[in-house]
C-alpha positions, 0 to 999 in steps of 0.5 A, a space after each residue: 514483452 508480455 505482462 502479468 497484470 495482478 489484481 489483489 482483491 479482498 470485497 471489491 464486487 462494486 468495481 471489480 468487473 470495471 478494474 478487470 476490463 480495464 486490464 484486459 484493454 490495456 494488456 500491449 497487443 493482447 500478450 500476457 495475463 490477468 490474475 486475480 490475486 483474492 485474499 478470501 472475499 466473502 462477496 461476490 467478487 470471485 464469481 464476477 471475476 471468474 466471468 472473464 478470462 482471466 486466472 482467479 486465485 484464492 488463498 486458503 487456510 491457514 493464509 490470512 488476508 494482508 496487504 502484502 500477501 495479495 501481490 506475492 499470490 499472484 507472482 506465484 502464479 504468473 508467467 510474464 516478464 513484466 508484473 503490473 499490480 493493480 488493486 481491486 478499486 482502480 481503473 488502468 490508464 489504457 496508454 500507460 502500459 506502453 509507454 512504461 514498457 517503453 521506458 523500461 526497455 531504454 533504462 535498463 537500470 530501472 527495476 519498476 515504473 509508475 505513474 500518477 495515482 488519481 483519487 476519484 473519491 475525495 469526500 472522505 478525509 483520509 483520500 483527502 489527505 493523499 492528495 493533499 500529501 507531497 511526500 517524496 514518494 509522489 513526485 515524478 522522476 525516481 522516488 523510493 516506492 510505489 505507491 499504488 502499483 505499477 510495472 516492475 521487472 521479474 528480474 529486478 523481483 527475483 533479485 530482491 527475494 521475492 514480490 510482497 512480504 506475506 506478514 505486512 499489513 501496510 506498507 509493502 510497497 515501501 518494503 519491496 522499493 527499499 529491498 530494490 533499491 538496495 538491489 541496486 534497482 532504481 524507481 521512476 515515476 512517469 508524468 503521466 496517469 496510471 491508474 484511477 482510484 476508486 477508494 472507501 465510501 466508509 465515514 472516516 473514522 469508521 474507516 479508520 476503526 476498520 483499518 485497526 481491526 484488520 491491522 492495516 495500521 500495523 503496517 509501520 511496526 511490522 515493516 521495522 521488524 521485518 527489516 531488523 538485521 537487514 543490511 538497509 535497515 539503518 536506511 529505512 530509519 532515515 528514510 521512513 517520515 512515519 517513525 519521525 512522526 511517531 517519535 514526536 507522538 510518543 514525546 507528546 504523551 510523554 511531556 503530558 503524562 509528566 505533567 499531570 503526574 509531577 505538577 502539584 496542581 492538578 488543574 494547572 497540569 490539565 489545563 497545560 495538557 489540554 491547551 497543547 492539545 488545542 494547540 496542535 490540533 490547531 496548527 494542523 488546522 491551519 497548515 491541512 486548511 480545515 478543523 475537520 482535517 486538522 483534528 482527524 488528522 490527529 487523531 491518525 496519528 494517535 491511533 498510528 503510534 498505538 498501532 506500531 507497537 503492536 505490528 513490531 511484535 507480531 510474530 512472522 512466517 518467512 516472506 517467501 515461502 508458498 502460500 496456501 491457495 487455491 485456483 478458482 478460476 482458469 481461462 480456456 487459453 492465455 496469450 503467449 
């Protein structure tokens, strides 16, 4: 009943000693192993980490950081039945493990069980915005995802191909739900805390602007193309809220541009332009409970259905195939 804790890190020195403790204390009776899963920190990351007994890896060129190539480092170089995926910035709940280990051993149809996410950093609009957010993929019971983590199966990842998809810049938790679940796999979710996430301290729009640079926003579009041909890929249409959302974004700037290219007064078509704008920066003011949440809100989506486009077209490596790393750090010895 071992389980290999994986924690992908990309410059998380501020927390990454508090995250590997907790770990290390939540291992069931001390079996199993953490591995540190670094996407190429320029910190000091690696080295704080190394100070403890656990596996550092790292990857190497040509690899490129991403949100999927994190968890898929770590299963390469893990040993235990169970795989629990932690991000650098979160503390584990020291009575979750247990109790997940648990439910997997009554429920055997059950390929990954999680709890709740508590988001300790709030001031930032967009950790705002999850808690705010009751999509599907937050209540308890089965869900579609994991967000934020939790405890699979190795036998339930095998069955799927593999753990994360390498090329995903965002939503690799959904892609590995949906290849599971049409694995025949189900996802549970504890009422119960798994993990405390200690998110960005960036200015929201600054985080924003980063999250297009190192295209986390891409993630949408690349998780499409990567499921094209797929036999769940007309499941994933219906079950992904983001392409609806994106749709209607698309229909906006359409019915925009249409007026002020085929209104004759020029003024008259920006006026109606602009007024639809204040309109529904207004109505997600109301329904967010704030100007500031409303019109940040979309300003996400413009910068969302921008960035779709640009991940659908990405060129892919096979998800499965090894990744370029290196091992910085192994402890003298590991439970068995």
């Amino acid at each position: 009943m071992g389980v290999s804790i994986i924690i992908k890190t990309l410059n998380e020195e501020k927390r990454i000693a508090a995250t590997i403790e907790s770990a290390l204390a939540a291992l069931p009776r001390g079996l199993g192993e953490v591995i540190i899963a670094d996407s190429g920190s320029s910190d000091r990351t690696a080295a704080i980490a190394s100070g403890y007994p656990v596996t550092v890896v790292q990857i190497a060129p040509p690899a490129q950081p991403s949100c999927g190539i994190g968890p898929q480092l770590g299963f390469q170089y893990s040993r235990f039945d169970h795989i629990c995926l932690l991000d650098g910035d979160m503390i584990l709940d020291p009575e979750f493990l247990p109790e997940a280990l648990r439910f997997l051993a009554d429920n055997p149809q059950v390929g990954g069980v999680t709890g709740h996410v508590e988001e300790m950093l709030t001031a930032n609009l967009e950790y705002a915005r999850r808690v705010q957010r009751k999509g599907p993929e937050n209540r308890t019971g089965d869900i579609d995802r994991m967000n934020g983590g939790g405890l699979y199966r190795r036998s339930a990842i095998e069955k799927a191909g593999y753990l994360s998809d390498r090329n995903l810049h965002g939503h690799e938790e959904f892609d590995l739900g949906i290849r599971l679940r049409s694995a025949g796999w189900r996802l549970h979710r504890l009422d119960r805390r798994y993990v405390q996430h200690f998110g960005h301290t960036l200015n929201s729009y600054r985080l924003l602007v980063r999250r297009w640079k190192n295209r986390y926003l891409q993630g949408v579009g690349e998780l499409l193309r990567a499921s094209l041909g797929k036999p769940y890929f007309t499941q994933l249409l219906r079950e992904l809220p983001e392409l609806k959302l994106w749709s209607a974004v698309y229909a906006w700037w359409a019915l925009s541009a249409a007026l002020l290219l085929f209104l004759p007064d020029t003024g008259l078509a920006l006026g109606l332009v602009l007024a639809l704008l204040a309109g529904i920066i207004a109505l997600m003011s109301w329904r967010k409970g704030g100007l500031a949440m409303g019109f940040y809100t979309v300003v996400t989506w413009f910068f969302h259905a921008c960035a779709l486009p640009l991940g659908f077209l990405r060129r892919r490596r096979p998800p499965a195939a090894p990744i370029e790393s290196r091992i910085l750090h192994k402890p003298a010895r590991t439970a068995a």
